[in-house]
NUROTOR-569424 format. One record per residue: x, y, z of N, C-alpha, C in turn; residue in one letter. Coordinates in steps of 0.1 Angstrom, whole numbers, plus 5000, padded with zeros to 4 digits. Atoms other than C-alpha are relative to their C-alpha. Example, Ala and Ser with C-alpha at 12.3 -4.5 7.8 and 13.67 -1.06 7.14 Angstrom:
<nodes>
500949885000512349555078500950125000a;499149895000513749895071499250115008s;
</nodes>
This chain:
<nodes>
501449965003294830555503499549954987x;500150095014294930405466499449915004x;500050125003294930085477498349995011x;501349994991291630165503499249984981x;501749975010289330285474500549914988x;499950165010290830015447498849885008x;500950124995289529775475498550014998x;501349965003286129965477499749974984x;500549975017285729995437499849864998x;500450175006286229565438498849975008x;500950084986283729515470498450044992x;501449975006281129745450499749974986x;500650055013281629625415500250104992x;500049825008282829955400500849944988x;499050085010286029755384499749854997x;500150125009285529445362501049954993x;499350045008286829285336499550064986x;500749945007284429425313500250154994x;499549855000285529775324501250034995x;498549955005289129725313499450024981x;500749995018286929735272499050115003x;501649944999284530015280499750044985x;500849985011282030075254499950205000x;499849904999281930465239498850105013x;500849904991278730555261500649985017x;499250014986281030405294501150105002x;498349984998284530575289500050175004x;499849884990283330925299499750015019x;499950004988282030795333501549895006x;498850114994285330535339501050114998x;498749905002287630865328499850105015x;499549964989286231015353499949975016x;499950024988286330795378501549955002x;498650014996289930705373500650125000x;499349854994290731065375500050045011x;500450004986289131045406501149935015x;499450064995291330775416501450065000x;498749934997294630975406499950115010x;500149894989293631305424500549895013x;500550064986293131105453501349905007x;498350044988296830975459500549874990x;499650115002297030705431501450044990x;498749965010300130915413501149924997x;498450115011302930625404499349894995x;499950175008302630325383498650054991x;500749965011300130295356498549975006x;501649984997296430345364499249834993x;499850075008296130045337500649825006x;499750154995298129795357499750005011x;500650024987296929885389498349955001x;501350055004293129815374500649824993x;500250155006294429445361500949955010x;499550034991296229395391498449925013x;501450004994292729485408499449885000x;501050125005291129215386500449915004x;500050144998292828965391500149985013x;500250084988293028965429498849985005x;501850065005289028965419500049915001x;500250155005289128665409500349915008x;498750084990291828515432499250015014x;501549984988288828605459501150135012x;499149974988291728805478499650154998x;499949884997292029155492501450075008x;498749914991294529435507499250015016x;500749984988293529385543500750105009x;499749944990294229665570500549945010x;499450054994297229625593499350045015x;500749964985295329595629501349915010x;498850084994297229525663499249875007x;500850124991296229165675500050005013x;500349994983294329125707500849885004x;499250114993295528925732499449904997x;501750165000294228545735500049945012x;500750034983292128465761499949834998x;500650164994292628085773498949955005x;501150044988289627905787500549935008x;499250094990292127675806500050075011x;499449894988293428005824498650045007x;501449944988289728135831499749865010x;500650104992288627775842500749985011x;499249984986291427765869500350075006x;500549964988290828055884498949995003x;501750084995287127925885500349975012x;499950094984288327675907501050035008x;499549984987290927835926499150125009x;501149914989288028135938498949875009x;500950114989285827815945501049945012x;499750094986288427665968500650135007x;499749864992289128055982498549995010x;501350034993285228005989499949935012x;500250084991285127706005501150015011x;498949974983288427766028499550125011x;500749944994286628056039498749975009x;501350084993283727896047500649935012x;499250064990285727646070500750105014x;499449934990287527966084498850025008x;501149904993284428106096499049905007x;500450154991282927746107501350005017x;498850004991286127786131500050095010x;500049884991285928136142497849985012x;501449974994281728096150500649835012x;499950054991282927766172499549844997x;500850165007281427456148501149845000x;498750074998284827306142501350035010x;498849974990288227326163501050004994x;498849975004291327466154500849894993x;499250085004293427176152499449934987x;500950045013290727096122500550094987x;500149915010291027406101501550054998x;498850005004294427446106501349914999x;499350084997295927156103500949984985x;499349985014298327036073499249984987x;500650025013296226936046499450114993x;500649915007294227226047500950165006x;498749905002297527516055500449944985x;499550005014298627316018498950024994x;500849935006295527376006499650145000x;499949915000295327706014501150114993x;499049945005298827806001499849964985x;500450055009298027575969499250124994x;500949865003295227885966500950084995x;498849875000297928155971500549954989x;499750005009299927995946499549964985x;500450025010297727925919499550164994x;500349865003296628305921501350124996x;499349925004300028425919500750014987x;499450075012301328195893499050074984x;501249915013297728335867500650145001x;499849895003298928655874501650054992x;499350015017302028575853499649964991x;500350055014300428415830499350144998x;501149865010297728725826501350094996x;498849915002300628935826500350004983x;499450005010302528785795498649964990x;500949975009299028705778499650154995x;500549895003298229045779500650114997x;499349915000300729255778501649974990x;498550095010303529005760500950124986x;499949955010303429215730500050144996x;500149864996302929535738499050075014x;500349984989302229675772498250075003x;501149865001298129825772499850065014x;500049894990298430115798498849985007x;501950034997294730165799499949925011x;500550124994293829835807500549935009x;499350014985296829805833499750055008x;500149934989296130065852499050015004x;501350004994292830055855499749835012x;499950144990293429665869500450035011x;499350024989296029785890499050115006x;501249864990293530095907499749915007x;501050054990291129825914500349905012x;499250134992293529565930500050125013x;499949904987294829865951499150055008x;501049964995291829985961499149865009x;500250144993290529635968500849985012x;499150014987293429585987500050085014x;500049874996293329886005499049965011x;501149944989289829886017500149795007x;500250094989290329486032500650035009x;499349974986293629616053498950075008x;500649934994291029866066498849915004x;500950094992288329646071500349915010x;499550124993290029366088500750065012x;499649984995291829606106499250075014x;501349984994288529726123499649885005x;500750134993287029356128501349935009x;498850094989290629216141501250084998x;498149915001293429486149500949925001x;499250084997295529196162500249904988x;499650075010295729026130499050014988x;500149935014294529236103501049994991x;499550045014295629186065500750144996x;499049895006298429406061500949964989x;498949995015300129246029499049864999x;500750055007297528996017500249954987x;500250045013296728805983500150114990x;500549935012295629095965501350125002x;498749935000298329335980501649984995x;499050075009300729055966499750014982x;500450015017299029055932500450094995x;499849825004298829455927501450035000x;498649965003302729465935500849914988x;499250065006303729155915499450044987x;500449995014302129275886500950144992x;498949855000304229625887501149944998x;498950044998307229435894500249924986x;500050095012306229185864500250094988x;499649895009306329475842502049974994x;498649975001310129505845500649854992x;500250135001310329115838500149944983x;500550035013308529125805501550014986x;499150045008311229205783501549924998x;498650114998314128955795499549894992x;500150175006314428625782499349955009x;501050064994312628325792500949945012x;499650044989315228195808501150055012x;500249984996316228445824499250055015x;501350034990312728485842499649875008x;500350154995312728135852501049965011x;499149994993316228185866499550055016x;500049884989315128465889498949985011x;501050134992311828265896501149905011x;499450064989313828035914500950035011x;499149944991316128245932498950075011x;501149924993312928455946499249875008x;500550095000311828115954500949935014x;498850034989314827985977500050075006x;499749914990315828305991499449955014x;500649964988313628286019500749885010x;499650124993315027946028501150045007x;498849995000318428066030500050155008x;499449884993318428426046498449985012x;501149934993315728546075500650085012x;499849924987316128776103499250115008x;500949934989314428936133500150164995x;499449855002315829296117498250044991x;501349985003312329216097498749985006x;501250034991309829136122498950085001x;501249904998307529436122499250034989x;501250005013304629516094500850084991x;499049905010306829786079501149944991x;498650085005309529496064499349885001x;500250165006307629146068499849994986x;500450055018305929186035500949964993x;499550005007308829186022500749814994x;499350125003310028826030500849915006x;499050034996312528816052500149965019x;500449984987311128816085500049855010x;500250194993311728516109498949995011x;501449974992308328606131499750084997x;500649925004306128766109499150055013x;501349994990303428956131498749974990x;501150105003300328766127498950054995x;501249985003297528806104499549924990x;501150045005294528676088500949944986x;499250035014296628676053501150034998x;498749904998299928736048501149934984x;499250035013301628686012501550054996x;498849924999305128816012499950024985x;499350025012307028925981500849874998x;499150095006309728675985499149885008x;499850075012308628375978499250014989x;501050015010305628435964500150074985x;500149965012306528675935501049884988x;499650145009308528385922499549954999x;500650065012305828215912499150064995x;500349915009304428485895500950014985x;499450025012307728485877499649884995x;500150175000307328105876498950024987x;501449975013303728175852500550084990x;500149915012305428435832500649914988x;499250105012308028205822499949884992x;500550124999305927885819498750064984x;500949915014303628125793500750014991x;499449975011306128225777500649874987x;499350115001307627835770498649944993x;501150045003303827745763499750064983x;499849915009303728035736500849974988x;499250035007306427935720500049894993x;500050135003305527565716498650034992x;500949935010302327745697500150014986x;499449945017301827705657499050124998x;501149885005299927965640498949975000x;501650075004297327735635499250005010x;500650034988296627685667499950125010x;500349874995296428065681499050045003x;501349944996292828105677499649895012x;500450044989290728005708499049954999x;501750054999287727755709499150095009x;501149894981284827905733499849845005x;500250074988284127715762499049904995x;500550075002282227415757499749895012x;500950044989280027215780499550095012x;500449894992277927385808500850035011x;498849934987280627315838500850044995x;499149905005283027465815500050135004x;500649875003281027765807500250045013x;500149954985280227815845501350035005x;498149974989283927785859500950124989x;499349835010284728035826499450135005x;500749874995282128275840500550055011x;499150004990283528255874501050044997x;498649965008287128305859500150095002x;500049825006286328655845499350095013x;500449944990284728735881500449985012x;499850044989287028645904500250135014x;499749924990287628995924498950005007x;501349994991284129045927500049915010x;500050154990283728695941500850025015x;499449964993286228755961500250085011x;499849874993285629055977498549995007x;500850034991282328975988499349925004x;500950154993281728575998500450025009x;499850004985283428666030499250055007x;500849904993281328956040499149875003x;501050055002278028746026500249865015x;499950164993279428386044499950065013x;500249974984280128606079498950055004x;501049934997277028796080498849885000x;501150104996274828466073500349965014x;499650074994277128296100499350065013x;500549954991276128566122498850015006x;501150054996272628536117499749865005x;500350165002272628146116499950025020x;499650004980274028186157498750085005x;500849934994271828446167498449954998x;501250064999268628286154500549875008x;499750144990269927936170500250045018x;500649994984270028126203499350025002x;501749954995266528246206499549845002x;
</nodes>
């Protein structure tokens, strides 16, 4: 508390250098304002050297600054690439739904270039969500601001199984993108305080597995998610845990190796610069919304587009 109102008394000019000589009509108001100062918590060391202490970090332009806990740091890299992986969630949708109304033909939309572009998606959303993880949470875990993420994931999630499961029972989104995100982010929890290379380890093991074990014992919705299923039953989205939370680990660990190659100097964050920057940063910070309703919007034009083209 001393060292608060010392700082005040320099910011407002109370203490000088002048003041350490006061003149006889000064030394009844400086008596009692350093008495002021003792009441008030400054009881050890000498009132005397703590006032020429004062002065000179006056001079020295410096202060006692208040220990605050540092926020996280927000990359513009990381917003800008989920920019562009919701833009290419957009446009694969778009293609889906060119497919489903009858514009293009299967062997088009599902063919290999665009199944690796579509997993390419999946993995670039799982991989950010290690990285948000250890950006955000690295240092100390914020509850709050987890839990309220994780609600909306869940809830998101939630209400597509139910939607989709309404428009296509037969291959409704029973473990999806976002149902993968919402669990690997729980699971990343546990993660956070190992080493790096142990997360990088575990990454690759979650990573293989699937190559190496599968079996029909998983086949049904109650156990595919998990991974292990050698004929998933068929839907719209389908993200397991195994492999995909490995590259979740994969971003935690890949943050953390990035972090570390970090000087001090270089901690603070430019802002975004140029306008396709800015825009794919804007995007970035909006990707659920995005998400959650260019499909509606894309199928509901699609539907009008047909229905006026038959009249």
């Amino acid at each position: 508390m001393c060292k608060e109102l010392r700082d005040d008394s320099l910011q407002f000019g109370t203490f000088s250098r002048g003041a350490l000589c006061p003149s006889r009509r000064e030394k009844g108001l400086l008596g009692r304002k350093l008495r002021g100062v003792f009441f008030a918590g400054q009881g050890r060391g000498n009132l005397m050297s703590a006032t020429l202490d004062d002065a000179k970090a006056a001079t020295r332009g410096t202060s006692v600054a208040q220990t605050r806990p540092a926020s996280p740091a927000r990359y513009v890299f990381v917003d800008v690439w989920r920019g562009l992986a919701i833009i290419g969630v957009v446009l694969y949708h778009f293609g889906w739904d060119l497919n489903f109304f009858g514009f293009i033909s299967p062997a088009v939309m599902f063919s290999g270039p665009v199944t690796i572009f579509a997993r390419a998606l999946a993995g670039s959303f799982m991989f950010l969500a290690g990285v948000s993880l250890v950006l955000a949470h690295e240092s100390n875990v914020r509850w709050r601001k987890f839990l309220v993420r994780l609600a909306k994931l869940v809830a998101a999630a939630a209400a597509i199984s139910i939607i989709t499961y309404v428009l296509f029972p037969e291959g409704f989104i029973y473990f999806g993108i976002l149902h993968a995100i919402a669990l690997a982010s729980v699971l990343g929890l546990a993660f956070l305080p190992l080493p790096t290379g142990l997360i990088l380890l575990a990454a690759l093991v979650m990573l293989a597995a699937p190559f190496f074990f599968e079996t029909s014992t998983f086949d049904t919705r109650i156990l595919a998610w998990i991974g292990f299923a050698a004929n998933p039953p068929m839907a719209n989205d389908f993200v397991p845990v195994f492999p995909w939370f490995g590259v979740t680990l994969a971003g935690m660990g890949c943050t953390r190796l990035f972090l570390s190659r970090q000087t001090a100097g270089h901690t603070s964050q430019k802002p975004a610069e140029g306008a396709l920057t800015r825009a794919l940063v804007w995007i970035g910070k909006r990707t659920l919304p995005i998400y959650l309703l260019h499909q509606p919007l894309l199928f509901g034009g699609f539907v009008a587009f047909t229905r006026l083209a038959a009249t």
